[in-house]
Every structure is written in structure tokens, then in C-alpha cells.
C-alpha positions as CSV (number, residue, x, y, z in Angstrom):
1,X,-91.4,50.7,95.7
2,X,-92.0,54.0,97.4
3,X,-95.5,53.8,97.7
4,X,-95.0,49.8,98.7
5,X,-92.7,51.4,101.6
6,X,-95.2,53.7,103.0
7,X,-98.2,52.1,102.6
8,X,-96.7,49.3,104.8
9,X,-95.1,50.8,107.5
10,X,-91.6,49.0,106.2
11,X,-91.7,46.0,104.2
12,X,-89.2,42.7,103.8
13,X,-88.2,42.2,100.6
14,X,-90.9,38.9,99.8
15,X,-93.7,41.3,100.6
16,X,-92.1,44.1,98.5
17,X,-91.9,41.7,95.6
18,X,-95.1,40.7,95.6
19,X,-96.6,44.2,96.6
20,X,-94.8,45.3,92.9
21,X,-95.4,41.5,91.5
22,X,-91.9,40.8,90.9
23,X,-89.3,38.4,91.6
24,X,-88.0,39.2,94.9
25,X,-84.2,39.1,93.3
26,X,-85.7,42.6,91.5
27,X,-87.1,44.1,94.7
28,X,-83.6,43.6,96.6
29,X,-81.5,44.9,94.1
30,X,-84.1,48.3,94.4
31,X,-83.9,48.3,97.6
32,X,-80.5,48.0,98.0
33,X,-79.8,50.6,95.4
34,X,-82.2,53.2,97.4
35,X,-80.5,51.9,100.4
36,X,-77.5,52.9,99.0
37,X,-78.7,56.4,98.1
38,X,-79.4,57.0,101.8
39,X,-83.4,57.0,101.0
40,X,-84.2,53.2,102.7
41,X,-83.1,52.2,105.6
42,X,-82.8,48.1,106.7
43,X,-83.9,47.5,110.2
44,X,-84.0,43.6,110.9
45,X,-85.0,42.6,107.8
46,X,-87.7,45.1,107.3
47,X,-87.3,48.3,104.8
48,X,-88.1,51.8,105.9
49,X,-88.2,55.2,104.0
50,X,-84.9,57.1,106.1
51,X,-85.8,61.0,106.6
52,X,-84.0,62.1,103.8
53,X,-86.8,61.0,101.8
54,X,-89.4,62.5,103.6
């Protein structure tokens, strides 16, 4: 999911999905549990690593 992150500049959850190929349901509840960590931020849909990751 990292990688999928950075390599793309921020992703929505449909292209995270099919980045990692699987179902988007999966790549939201990542998301949301790295968002929850503080490591992803959600910015109009799209995914970004936040600067505590960096």
C-alpha cells in the first residue's frame, strides 16, 4: 500500500485496489487503518503518505 501511495502521488481507493489486486473493500479498510495511525492522510478522495511517515 506504501509503495502504491508513493509511486502515485496519492491514490483513491479503486486505484489502490487494483494497484495491490484486491477488492477495494480491503484497500479501504488499509487505508483507513494507516489513516488512523496518523501515516495517510484523505484529501478529496485521494490518499497521501502524511509526514509522519516520511
Amino acid at each position: 500500500m506504501i509503495e502504491t501511495l508513493v509511486e502515485a502521488d496519492g491514490a483513491r481507493v479503486a486505484e489502490a485496489a487494483e494497484s495491490l489486486d484486491v477488492a477495494p473493500s480491503i484497500a479501504y479498510d488499509h487505508l483507513q487503518t494507516l489513516r488512523s495511525e496518523g501515516y495517510v492522510l484523505n484529501k478529496g478522495g485521494l490518499y497521501y503518505l502524511s509526514d509522519q511517515y516520511l
